[in-house]
N, C-alpha and C positions, 0 to 999 in steps of 0.2 A: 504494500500500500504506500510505502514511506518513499519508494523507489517509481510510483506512479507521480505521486504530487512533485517529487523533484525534476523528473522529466518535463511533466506540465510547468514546471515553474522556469524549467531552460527556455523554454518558447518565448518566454520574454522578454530574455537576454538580446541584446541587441548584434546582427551583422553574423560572421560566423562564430564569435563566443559562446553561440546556445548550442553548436554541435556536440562538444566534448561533455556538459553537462549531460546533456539527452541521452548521450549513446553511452555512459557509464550510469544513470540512472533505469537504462531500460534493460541493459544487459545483468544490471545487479537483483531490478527486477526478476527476470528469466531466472537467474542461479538460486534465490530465494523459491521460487515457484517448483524448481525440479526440486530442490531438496525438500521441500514440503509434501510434493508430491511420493517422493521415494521415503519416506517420515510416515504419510498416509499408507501405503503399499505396507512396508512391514507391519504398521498397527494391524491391520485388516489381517495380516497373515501372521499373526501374533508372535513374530519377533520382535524380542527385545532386546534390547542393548543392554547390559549393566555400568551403571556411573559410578565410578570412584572417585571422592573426590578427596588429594592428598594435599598432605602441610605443603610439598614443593608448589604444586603444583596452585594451590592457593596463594602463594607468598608471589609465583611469576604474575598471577589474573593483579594482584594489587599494586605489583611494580610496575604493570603497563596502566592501571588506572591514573597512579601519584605521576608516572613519567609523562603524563597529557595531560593533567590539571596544571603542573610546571609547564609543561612546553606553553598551554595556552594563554598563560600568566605571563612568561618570559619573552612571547612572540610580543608582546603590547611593550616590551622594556626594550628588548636590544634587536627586533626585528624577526620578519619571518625565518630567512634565509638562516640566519645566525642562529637561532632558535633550531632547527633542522639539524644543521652541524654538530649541536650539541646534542639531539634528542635520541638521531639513527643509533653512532656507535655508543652510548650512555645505555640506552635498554639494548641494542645486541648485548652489550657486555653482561648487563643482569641477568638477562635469560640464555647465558652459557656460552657467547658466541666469542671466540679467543683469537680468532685469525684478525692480528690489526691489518694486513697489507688490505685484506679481503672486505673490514670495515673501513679502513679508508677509500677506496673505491668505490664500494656501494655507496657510500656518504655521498662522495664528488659525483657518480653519476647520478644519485637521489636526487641532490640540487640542481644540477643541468635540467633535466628532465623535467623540473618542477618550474623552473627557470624560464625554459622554453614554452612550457604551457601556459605560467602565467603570466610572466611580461609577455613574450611574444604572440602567444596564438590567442588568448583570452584578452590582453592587455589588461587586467589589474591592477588597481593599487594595492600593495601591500605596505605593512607600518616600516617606517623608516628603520633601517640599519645602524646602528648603535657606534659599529666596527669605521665605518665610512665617516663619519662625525669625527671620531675622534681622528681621523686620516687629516680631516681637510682642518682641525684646529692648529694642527703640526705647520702648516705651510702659511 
């Protein structure tokens, strides 16, 4: 449902900025609908699944909740981008992930990618860059 009203609400976006909304709201759509459907399917044919739910595994669900109530606090202080930089390899690292060449990468291509979508192809504002400020106080 949440993935129809986003779709409807890209429409009207202005120019080709409503593309990228639409077609990540209608495709998220479609994956929520097969999984509901394959959700229904086993109900009906009385498989179940058994849920465990453990202290790790509870301690990752909270350090990605605290790691985006920060990011989205920290985006308003020192910027989106900056904000990213610090968020990608910060929770890789809490949820196990040890390869920095592998976090540095994915980082730098996370923020290209984000870069390109939203300056370039959506042209967004996003809050000012914190890093940049203090660049141009130096000179």
């Amino acid at each position: 449902m949440l993935g129809v009203i986003g779709a409807v609400e890209g429409y009207s976006y202005a120019g080709q900025s409503k593309y990228a909304p639409i077609a990540v709201m209608l495709i998220a759509t479609l994956c929520a609908t097969a999984w509901a459907a394959q959700s229904a399917l086993n109900l009906a044919r009385g498989e179940r699944e058994h849920l465990s739910i453990t202290k790790g595994g509870t301690l990752r669900f909270l350090a990605v909740i605290g790691a985006t109530i920060i990011f989205v606090l920290a985006m308003t202080y020192v910027g989106f981008f900056t904000s990213v930089a610090m968020m990608v390899p910060g929770l890789a690292y809490l949820l196990g992930y040890r390869n920095w060449v592998g976090l540095l990468i994915g980082t730098a291509s996370f923020i290209l990618v984000l870069y390109l979508v939203f300056r370039t192809l959506l042209s967004v504002p996003l809050p000012n860059e914190v890093i940049f400020k203090l660049f141009e106080m130096g000179t």
